[in-house]
DOKE-787966 format. One record per residue: residue in one letter; x, y, z of N, C-alpha, C in turn. Coordinates in steps of 0.02 Angstrom, whole numbers, plus 50000, padded with zeros to 5 digits. Atoms other than C-alpha are relative to their C-alpha. Example, Ala and Ser with C-alpha at 12.3 -4.5 7.8 and 13.67 -1.06 7.14 Angstrom:
R  resn   n.px   n.py   n.pz  ca.px  ca.py  ca.pz   c.px   c.py   c.pz
R     a  50045  49941  50000  50615  49775  50390  50045  50060  50000
R     s  49958  49941  49997  50684  49947  50357  49961  50055  50037
END
This chain:
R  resn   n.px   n.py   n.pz  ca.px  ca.py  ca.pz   c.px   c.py   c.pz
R     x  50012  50023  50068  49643  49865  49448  49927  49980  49990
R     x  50052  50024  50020  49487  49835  49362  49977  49913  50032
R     x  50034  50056  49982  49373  49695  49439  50023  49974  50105
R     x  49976  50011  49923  49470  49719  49622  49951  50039  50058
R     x  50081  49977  49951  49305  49747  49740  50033  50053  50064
R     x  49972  49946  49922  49406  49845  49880  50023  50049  49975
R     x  49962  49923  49995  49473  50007  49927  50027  50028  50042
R     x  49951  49965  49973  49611  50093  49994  49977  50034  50007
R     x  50039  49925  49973  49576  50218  50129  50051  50014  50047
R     x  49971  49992  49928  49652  50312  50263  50083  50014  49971
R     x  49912  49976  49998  49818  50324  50169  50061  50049  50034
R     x  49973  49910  49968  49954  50417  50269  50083  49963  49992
R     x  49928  50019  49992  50151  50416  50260  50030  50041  50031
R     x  49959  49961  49954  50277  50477  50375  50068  49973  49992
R     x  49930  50014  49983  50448  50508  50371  50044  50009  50082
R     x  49981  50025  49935  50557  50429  50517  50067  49994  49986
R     x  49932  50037  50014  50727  50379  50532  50005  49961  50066
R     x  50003  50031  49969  50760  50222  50607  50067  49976  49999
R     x  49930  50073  50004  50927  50121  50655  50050  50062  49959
R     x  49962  49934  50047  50996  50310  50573  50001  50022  49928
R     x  50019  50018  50082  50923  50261  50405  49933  50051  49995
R     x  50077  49962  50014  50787  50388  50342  49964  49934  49961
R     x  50053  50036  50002  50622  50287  50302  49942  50044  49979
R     x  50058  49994  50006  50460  50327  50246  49939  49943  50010
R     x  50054  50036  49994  50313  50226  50323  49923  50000  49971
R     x  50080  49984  50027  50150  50193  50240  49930  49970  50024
R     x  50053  50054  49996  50000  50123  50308  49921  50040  50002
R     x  50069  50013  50028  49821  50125  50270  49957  49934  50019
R     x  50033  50083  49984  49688  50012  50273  49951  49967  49936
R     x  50010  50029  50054  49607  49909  50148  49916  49962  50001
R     x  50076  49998  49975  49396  49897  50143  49945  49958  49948
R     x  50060  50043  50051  49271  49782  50069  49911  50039  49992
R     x  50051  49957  49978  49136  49889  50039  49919  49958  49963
R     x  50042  50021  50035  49023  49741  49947  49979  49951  50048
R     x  50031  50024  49961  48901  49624  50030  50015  49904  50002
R     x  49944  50087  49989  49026  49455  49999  50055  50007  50006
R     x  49936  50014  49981  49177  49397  50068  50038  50023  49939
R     x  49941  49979  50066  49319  49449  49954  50073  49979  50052
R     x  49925  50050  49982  49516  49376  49962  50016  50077  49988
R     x  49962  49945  49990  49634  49532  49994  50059  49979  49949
R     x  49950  50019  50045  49768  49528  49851  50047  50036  50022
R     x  49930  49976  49970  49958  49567  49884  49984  50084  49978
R     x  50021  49934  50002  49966  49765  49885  50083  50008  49953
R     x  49945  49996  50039  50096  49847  49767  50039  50072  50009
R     x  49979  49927  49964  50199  50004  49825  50044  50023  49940
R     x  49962  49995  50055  50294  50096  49690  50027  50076  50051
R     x  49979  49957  49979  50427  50245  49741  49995  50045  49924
R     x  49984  49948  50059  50418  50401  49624  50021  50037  50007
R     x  49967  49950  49993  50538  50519  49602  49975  50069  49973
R     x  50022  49945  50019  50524  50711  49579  49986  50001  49926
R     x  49993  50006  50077  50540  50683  49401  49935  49959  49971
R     x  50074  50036  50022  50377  50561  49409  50028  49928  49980
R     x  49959  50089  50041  50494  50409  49357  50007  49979  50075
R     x  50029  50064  49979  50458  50244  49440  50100  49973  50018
R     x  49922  50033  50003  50633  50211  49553  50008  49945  50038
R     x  50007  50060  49986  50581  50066  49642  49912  49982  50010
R     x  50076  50031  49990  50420  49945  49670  50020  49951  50064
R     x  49988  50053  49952  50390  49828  49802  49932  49963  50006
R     x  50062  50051  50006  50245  49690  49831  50008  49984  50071
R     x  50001  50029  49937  50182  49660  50010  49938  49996  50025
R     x  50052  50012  49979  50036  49601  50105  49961  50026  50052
R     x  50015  49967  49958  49924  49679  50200  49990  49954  50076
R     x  49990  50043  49934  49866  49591  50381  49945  49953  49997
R     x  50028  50090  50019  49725  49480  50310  49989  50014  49934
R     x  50005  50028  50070  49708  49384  50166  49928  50008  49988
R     x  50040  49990  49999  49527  49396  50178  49962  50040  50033
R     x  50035  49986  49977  49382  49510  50213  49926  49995  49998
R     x  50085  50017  49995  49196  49482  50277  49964  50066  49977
R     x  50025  49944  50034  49071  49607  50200  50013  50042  50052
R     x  50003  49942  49995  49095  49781  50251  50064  50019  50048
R     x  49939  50007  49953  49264  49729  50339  50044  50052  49966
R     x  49926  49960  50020  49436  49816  50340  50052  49978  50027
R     x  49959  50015  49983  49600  49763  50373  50051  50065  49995
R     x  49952  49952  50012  49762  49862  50381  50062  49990  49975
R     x  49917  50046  50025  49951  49873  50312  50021  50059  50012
R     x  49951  49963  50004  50100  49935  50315  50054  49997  49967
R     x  49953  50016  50051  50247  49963  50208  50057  50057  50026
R     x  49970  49983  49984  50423  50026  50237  50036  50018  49940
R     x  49953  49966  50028  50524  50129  50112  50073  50037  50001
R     x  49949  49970  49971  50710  50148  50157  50041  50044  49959
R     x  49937  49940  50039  50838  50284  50086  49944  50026  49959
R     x  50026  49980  50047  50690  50358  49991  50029  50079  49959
R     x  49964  49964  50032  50736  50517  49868  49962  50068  50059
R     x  50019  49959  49968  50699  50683  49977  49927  50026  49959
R     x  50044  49967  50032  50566  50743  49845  49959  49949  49953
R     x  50053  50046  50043  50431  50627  49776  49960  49990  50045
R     x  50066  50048  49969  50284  50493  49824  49999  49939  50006
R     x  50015  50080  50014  50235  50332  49844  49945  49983  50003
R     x  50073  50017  49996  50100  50256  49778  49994  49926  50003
R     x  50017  50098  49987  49999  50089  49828  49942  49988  49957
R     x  50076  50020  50020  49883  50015  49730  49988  49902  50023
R     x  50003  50051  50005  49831  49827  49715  50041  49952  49960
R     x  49985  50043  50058  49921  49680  49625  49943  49970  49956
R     x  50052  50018  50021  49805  49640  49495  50023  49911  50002
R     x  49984  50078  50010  49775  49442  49479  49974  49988  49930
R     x  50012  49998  50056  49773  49351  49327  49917  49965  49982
END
């Protein structure tokens, strides 16, 4: 969102099945590419179906709350029973 100093990189997802449950894993990493500390805001995962419609969201944190200039942290996110044919996208939670 507008005014959120970082950037998502490295995005990759893989499908797994775990515990016999298909899954899709997401992780990436998350980059301060400006010359001050910045606070890492919750990350926001949305599932989209073939159709482009929005069939679930989820809100989760990456592995720090903060980064020092030109830092990066990483995350991960877990998507269970997803639909065989779509995406998932991450962006930021914007703050108010």
């Amino acid at each position: 969102p507008p005014g959120v100093p970082l950037e998502l990189r490295d995005v990759k997802t893989a499908r797994r099945v775990v515990e016999g449950e298909q899954v899709v894993v997401v992780e990436g990493l998350v980059s301060n590419a400006t010359s001050e500390p910045q606070s890492v805001p919750l990350l926001r995962a949305s599932l989209i179906d073939a159709k482009g419609d929005e069939v679930e969201n989820w809100t989760f944190a990456a592995s720090a709350t903060t980064l020092p200039p030109g830092g990066s942290t990483g995350f991960e996110t877990i998507a269970k029973n997803p639909p065989t044919e779509g995406r998932i996208l991450i962006d930021f939670v914007a703050t108010p």
